[in-house]
One Martini backbone bead per residue (centre of mass of N, CA, C, O) as a GRO file, in nm:
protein
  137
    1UNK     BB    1  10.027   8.919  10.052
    2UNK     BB    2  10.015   9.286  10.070
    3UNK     BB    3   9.921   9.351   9.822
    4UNK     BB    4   9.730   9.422   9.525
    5UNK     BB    5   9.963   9.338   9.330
    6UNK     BB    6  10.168   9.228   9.113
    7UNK     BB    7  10.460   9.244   9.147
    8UNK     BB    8  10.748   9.466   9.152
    9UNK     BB    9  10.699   9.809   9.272
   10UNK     BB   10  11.009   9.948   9.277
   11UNK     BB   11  10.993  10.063   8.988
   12UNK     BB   12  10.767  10.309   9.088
   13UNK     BB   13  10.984  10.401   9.253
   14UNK     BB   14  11.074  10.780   9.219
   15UNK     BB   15  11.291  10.711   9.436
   16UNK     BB   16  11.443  10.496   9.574
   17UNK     BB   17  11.453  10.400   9.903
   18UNK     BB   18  11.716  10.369  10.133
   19UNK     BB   19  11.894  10.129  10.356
   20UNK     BB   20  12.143   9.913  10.491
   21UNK     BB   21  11.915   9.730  10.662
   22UNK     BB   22  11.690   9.732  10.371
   23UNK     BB   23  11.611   9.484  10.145
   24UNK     BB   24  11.494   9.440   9.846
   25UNK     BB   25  11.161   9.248   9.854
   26UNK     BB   26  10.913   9.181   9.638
   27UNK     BB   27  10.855   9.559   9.751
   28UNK     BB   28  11.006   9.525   9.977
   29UNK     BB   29  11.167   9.548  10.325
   30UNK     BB   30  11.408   9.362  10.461
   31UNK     BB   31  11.527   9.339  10.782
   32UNK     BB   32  11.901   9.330  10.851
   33UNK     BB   33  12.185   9.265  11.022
   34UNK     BB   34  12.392   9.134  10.827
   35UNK     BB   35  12.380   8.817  10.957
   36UNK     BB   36  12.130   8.841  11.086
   37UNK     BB   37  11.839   8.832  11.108
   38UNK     BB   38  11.487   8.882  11.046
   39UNK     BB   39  11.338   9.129  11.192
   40UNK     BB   40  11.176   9.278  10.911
   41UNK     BB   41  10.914   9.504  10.732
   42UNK     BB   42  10.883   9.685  10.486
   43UNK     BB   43  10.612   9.911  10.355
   44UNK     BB   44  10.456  10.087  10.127
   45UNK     BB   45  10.223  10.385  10.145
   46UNK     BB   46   9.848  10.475  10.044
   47UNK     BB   47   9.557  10.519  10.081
   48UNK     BB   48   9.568  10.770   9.894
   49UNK     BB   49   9.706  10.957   9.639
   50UNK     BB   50   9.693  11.229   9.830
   51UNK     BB   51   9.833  11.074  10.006
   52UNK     BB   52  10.122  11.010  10.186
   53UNK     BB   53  10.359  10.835  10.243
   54UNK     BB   54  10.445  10.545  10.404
   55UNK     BB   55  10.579  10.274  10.694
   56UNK     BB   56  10.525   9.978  10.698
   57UNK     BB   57  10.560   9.741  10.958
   58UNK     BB   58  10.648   9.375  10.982
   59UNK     BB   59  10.646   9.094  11.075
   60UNK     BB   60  10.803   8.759  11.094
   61UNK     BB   61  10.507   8.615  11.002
   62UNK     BB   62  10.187   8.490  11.076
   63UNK     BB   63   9.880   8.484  11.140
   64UNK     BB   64   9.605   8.337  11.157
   65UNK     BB   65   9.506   8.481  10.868
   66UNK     BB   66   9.774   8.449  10.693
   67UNK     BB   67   9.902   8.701  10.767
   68UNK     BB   68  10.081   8.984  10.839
   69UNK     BB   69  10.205   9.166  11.134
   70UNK     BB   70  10.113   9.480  11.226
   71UNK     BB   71  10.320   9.732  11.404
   72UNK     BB   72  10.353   9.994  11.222
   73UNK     BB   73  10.438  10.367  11.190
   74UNK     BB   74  10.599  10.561  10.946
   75UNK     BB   75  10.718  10.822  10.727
   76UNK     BB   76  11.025  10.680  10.678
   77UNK     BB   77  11.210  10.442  10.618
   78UNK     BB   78  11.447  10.533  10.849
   79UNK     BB   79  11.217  10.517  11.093
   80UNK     BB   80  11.143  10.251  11.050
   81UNK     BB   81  11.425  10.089  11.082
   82UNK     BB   82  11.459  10.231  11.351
   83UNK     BB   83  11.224  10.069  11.489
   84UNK     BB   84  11.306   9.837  11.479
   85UNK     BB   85  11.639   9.833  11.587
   86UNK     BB   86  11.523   9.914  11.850
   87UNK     BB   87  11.266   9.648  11.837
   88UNK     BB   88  11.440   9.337  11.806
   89UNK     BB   89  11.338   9.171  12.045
   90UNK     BB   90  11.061   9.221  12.033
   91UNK     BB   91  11.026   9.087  11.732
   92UNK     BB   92  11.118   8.818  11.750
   93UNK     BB   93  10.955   8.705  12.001
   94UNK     BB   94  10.688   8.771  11.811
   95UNK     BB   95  10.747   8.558  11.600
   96UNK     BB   96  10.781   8.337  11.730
   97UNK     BB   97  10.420   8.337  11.766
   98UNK     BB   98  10.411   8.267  11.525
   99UNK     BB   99  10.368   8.173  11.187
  100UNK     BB  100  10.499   8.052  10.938
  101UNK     BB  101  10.691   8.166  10.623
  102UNK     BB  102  10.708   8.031  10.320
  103UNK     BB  103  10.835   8.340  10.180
  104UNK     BB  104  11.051   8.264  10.417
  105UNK     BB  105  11.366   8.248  10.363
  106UNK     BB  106  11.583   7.906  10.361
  107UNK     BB  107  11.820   7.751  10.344
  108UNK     BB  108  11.969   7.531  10.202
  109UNK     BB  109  12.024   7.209  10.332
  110UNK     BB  110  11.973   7.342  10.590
  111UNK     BB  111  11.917   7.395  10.889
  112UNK     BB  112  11.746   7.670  11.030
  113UNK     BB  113  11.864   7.731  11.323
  114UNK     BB  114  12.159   7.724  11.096
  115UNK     BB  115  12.093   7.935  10.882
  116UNK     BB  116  12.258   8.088  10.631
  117UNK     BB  117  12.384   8.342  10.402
  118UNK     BB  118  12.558   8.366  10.140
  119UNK     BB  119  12.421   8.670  10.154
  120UNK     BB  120  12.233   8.955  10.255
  121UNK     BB  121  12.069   8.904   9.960
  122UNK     BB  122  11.933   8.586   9.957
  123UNK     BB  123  11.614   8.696   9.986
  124UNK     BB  124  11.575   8.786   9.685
  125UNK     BB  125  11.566   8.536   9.497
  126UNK     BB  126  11.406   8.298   9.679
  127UNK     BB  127  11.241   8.065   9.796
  128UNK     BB  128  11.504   7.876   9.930
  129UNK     BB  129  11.687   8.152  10.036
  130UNK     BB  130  11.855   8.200  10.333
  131UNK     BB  131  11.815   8.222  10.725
  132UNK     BB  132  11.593   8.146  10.911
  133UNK     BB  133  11.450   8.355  11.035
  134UNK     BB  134  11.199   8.491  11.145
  135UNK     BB  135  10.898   8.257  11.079
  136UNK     BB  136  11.117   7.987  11.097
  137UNK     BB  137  11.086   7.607  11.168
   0.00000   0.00000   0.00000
């Protein structure tokens, strides 16, 4: 959906950069704390090969054009992650007025607005799998 390039590119990068409440999920990083919500998306960017990479912040859900809404731009995964989860609020309530995301996972066979993860990293797994965080209604 924000890619140029088909699968998952976490592969070509190399040290994969980390952080506890970052997981990555096919190329990019879902941020949510323990098992709450997720609260957004971090993708690794650079305009061209000579400039240095960013990490671009992304709301949970669609917009308009049916695409992720771009929020944020930070230097490092971990600026990133922390700018989420000091804005979790203000990201929620904003995903809240968003489209849903079909291929934001949600629990089977649960209710969505109760849905929890079997695991932190059940978002990894594939669409109709997770916790039915923002952008799922």
């Amino acid at each position: 959906m924000w890619s140029k390039q088909s699968g998952d590119a976490s592969g070509s990068i190399d040290p994969v950069p980390e952080h506890p409440h970052a997981h990555p999920v096919r190329g990019a990083w879902l941020v949510r704390v323990g098992d709450g919500p997720a609260l957004g998306w971090v993708l690794r960017h650079r305009a061209d090969l000579a400039d240095p990479f960013s990490y671009e912040v992304y709301a949970c859900g669609l917009g308009a054009d049916g695409l992720r809404v771009w929020v944020a731009r930070r230097a490092s995964l971990n600026a990133a992650v922390a700018w989420v989860l000091q804005h979790d609020r203000e990201l929620l309530a904003f995903g809240r007025g968003l489209r849903p995301d079909p291929t934001q996972p949600t629990a089977a066979g649960a209710d969505r607005a109760d849905a929890r993860p079997r695991s932190r990293d059940d978002d990894a797994a594939a669409p109709g799998a997770g916790d039915g965080g923002v952008g799922t209604r």
